[in-house]
C-alpha positions in Angstrom: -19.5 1.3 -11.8 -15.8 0.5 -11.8 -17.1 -3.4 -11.0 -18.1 -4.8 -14.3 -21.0 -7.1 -14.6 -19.3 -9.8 -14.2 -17.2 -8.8 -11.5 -19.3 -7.3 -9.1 -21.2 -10.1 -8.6 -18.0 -12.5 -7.8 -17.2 -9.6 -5.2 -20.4 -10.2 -3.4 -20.2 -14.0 -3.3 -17.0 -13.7 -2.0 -18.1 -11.8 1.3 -20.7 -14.2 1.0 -18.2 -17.0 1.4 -16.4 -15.5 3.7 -19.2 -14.6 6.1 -20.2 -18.0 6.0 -16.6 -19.5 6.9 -16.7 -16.8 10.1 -19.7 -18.9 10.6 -18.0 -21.7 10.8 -14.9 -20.9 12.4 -15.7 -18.8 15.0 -19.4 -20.3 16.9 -17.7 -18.3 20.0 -16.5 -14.5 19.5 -12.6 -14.7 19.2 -11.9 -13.9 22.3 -13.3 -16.8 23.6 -11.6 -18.6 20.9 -7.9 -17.5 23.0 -9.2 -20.6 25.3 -9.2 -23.5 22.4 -6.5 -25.2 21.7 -3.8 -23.6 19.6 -6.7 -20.4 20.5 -4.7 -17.4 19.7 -3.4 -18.2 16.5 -7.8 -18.8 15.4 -8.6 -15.7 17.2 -6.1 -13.9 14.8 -7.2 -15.8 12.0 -10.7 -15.2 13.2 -10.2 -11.2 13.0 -8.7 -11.3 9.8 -11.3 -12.4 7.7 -14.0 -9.9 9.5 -11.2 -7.2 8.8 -11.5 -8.9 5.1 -15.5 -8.3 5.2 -15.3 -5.0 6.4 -12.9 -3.4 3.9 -15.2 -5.1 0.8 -18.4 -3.7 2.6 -16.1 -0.2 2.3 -15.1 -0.8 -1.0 -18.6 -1.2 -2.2 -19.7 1.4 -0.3 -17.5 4.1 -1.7 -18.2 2.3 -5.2 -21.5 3.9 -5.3 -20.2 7.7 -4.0 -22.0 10.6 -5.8 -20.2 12.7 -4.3 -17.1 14.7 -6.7 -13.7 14.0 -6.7 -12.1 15.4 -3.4 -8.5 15.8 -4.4 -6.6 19.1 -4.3 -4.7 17.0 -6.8 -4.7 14.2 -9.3 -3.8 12.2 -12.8 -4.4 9.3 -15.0 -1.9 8.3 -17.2 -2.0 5.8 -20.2 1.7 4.2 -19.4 1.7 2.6 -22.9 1.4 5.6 -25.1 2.4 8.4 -22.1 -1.1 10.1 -22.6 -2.2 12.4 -19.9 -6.0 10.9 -19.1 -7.2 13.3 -16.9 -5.0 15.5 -14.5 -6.1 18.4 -11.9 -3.0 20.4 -10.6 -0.6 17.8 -11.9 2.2 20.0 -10.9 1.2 21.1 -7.5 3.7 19.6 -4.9 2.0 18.3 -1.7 2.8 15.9 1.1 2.8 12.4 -0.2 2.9 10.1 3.3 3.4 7.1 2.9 3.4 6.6 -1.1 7.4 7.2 0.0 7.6 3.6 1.2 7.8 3.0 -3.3 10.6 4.8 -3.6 12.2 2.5 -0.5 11.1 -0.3 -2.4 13.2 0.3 -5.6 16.3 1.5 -3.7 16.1 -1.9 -1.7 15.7 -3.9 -4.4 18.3 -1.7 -6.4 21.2 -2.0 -3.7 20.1 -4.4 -1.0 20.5 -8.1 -1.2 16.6 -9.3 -0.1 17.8 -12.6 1.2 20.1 -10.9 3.8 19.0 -11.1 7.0 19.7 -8.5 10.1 19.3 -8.0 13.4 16.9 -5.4 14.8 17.5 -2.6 17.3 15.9 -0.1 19.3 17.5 2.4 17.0 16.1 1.0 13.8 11.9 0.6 15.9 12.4 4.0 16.9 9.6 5.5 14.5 6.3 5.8 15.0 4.0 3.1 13.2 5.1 -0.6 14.7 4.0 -3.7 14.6 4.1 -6.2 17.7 6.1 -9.0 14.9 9.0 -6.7 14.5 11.2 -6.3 17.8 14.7 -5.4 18.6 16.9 -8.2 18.7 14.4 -10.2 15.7 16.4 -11.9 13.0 14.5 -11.2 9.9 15.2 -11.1 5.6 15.1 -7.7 3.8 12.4 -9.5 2.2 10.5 -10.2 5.1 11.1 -5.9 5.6 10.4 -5.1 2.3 6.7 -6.7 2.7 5.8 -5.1 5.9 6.8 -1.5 4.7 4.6 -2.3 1.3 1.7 -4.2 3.1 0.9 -2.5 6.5 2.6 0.1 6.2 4.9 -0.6 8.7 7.1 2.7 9.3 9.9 0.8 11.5 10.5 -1.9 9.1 11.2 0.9 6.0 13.8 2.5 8.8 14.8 -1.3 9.2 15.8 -1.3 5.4 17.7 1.9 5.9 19.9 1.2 8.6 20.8 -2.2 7.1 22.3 0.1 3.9 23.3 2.9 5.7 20.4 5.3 6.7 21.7 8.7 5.3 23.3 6.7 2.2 20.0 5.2 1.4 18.1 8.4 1.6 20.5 10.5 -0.4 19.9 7.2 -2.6 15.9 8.0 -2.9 16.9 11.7 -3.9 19.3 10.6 -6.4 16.8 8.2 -8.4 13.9 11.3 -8.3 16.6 13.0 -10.2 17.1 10.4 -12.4 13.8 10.0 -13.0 13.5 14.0 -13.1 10.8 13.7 -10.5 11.6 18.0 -10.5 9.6 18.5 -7.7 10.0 15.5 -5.5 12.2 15.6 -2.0 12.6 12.5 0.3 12.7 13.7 3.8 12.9 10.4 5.6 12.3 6.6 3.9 8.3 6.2 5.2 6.3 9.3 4.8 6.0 10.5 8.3 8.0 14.0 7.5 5.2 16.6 5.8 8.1 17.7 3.9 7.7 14.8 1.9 6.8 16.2 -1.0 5.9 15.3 -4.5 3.2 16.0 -7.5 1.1 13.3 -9.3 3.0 13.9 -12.5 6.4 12.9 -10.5 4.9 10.1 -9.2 3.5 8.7 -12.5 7.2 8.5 -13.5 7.9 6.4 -10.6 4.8 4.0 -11.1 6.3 3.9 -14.6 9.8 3.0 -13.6 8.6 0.1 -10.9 6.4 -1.3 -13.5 8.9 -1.6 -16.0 12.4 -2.5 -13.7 10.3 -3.9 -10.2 6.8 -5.3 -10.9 7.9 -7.5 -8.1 7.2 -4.7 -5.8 4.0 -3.9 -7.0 3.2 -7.7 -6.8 3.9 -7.5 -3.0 1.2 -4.5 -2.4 -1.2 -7.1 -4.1 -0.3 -9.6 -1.4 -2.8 -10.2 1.8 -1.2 -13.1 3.3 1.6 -12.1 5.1 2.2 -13.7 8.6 4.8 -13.4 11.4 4.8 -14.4 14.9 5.1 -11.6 17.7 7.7 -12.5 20.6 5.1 -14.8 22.4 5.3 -16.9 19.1 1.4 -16.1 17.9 1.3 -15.4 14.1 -0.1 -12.0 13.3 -1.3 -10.5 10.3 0.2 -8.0 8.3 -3.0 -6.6 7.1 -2.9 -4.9 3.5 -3.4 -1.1 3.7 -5.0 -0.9 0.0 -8.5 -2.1 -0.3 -7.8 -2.2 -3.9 -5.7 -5.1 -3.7 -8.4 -8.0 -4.7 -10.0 -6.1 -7.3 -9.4 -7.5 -10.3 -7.8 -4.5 -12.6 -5.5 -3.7 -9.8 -1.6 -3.8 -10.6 -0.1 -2.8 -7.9 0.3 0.9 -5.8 0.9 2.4 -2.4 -1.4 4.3 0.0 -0.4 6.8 2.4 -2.0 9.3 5.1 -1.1 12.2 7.1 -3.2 15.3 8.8 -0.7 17.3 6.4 -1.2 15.0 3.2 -4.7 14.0 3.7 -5.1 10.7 1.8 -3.3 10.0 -0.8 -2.6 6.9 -3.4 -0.3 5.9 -6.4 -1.3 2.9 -8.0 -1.8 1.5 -11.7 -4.9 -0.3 -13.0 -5.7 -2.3 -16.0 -8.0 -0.1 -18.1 -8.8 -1.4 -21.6 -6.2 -3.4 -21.5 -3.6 -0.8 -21.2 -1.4 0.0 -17.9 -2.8 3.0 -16.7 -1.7 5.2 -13.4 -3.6 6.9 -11.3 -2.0 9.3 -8.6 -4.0 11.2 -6.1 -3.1 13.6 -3.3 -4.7 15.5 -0.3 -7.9 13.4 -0.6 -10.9 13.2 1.9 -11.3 9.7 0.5 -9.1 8.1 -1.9 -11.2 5.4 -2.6 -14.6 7.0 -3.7 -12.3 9.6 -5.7 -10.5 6.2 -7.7 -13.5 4.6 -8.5 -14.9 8.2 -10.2 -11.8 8.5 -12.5 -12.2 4.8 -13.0 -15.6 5.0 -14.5 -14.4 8.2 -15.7 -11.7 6.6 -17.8 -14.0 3.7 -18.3 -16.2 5.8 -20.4 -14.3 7.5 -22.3 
């Protein structure tokens, strides 16, 4: 098991702890708890923590998979020495969904000044994938942007960061760095993954887990990061809940999920594996999870 004996175990007391603060918390449902005094904000702290038991229940649950790796594609890649780990059709472009949102990163951070702030309109929300806490007419950082798109996911706020640049500048901008990068086989469509002509191949995107690692660890810091709140219009705080149910394990660096009917699951991420930085891209996957926890223990025991 990817867990190691002394880290499984802190995994279970810590939906142990949590469970027992729900307890606490929460001795009506959380709806109920919308009548209490300052209500709404507990409700929404309420859900989030059974949203936190829920994905460590699925984590475990995949952890024990016997089922075989379900990727049309994938690799593992020692960053330290460049060795190829273990790879299936490297070099096979598919969709890549949201693992786009990386690229975004590093040409915001490359061009953008994070501590602007804008103004949002309908123009910039007009995508697919919202969330209630970003609005047209909101004042709100690049930074603020930056950690929506990374966390949740949050389609409209990586067309935020666009618009704020220039939205066909910034793309041609996330073309121009594949080159750079001779990511041969990548094309950015759009700036969040919801074009299937997104398309990339594990070993492309191993050169961009290297390049964010070594120039923007910052950004893979933020897809760590599970405690992101903003208020909605009403003024109640809501979560920005953290796409990657990798993000509390303990050899976890930092990476980017994504989904699509087109793309399947997919994931680019990098682990600590025997103390070395090691990247691990998968595309068109029934379950990303179970299939990163069997080239985890793969790599493990090697």
């Amino acid at each position: 098991m990817i867990f190691g004996r002394a880290e499984k175990p802190t995994k279970i007391k810590k939906i142990i702890y949590i469970a027992m603060l729900v307890f606490l918390a929460a001795a009506p449902d959380s709806a109920g708890a919308y009548d209490w005094p300052g209500g709404a904000a507990l409700a929404q702290k309420i859900q989030a923590v059974k949203e936190e038991i829920a994905n460590a229940r699925e984590l475990l649950f995949n952890s024990r998979s016997k089922t075989k790796i379900s990727a049309a594609a994938y690799a593992a890649v020692d960053l330290s020495t460049g060795a190829v780990l273990l790879r299936k059709n490297p070099d096979q472009a598919y969709p890549v969904a949201s693992i786009t949102k990386l690229m975004t990163a590093v040409i915001a951070r490359e061009n953008i000044d994070t501590g602007k702030t804008i103004t949002l309109t309908r123009k910039m929300l007009a995508s697919e994938g919202k969330s209630p806490s970003i609005y047209a007419g909101l004042n709100i950082s690049i930074e603020n942007l930056l950690r929506a798109s990374l966390t949740q996911s949050v389609n409209d706020a990586a067309e935020s960061l666009a618009y704020s640049y220039g939205k066909d500048r910034f793309l041609s901008l996330m073309n121009q760095k594949a080159k750079e990068l001779k990511m041969t086989k990548t094309v950015y469509c759009d700036v969040h993954g919801l074009a299937k002509k997104n398309r990339s191949t594990a070993t492309d995107l191993v050169k961009l887990l290297s390049y964010t690692r070594k120039n923007h660890p910052d950004v893979l810091a933020i897809t760590k990061q599970n405690n992101f709140w903003m208020p909605d219009q009403k003024g109640v705080l809501l979560k920005f809940k953290n796409m990657n149910d990798f993000y509390d394990t303990p050899r976890f660096v930092g990476g980017k999920t994504g989904y699509l009917p087109e793309a399947k699951q997919t994931f680019a991420a990098i682990f600590n594996i025997k103390n070395k930085p090691t990247a691990i891209v998968i595309l068109h996957s029934d379950n990303y999870q179970a299939d990163t926890f069997k080239i985890l223990n793969q790599l493990k025991n090697q």
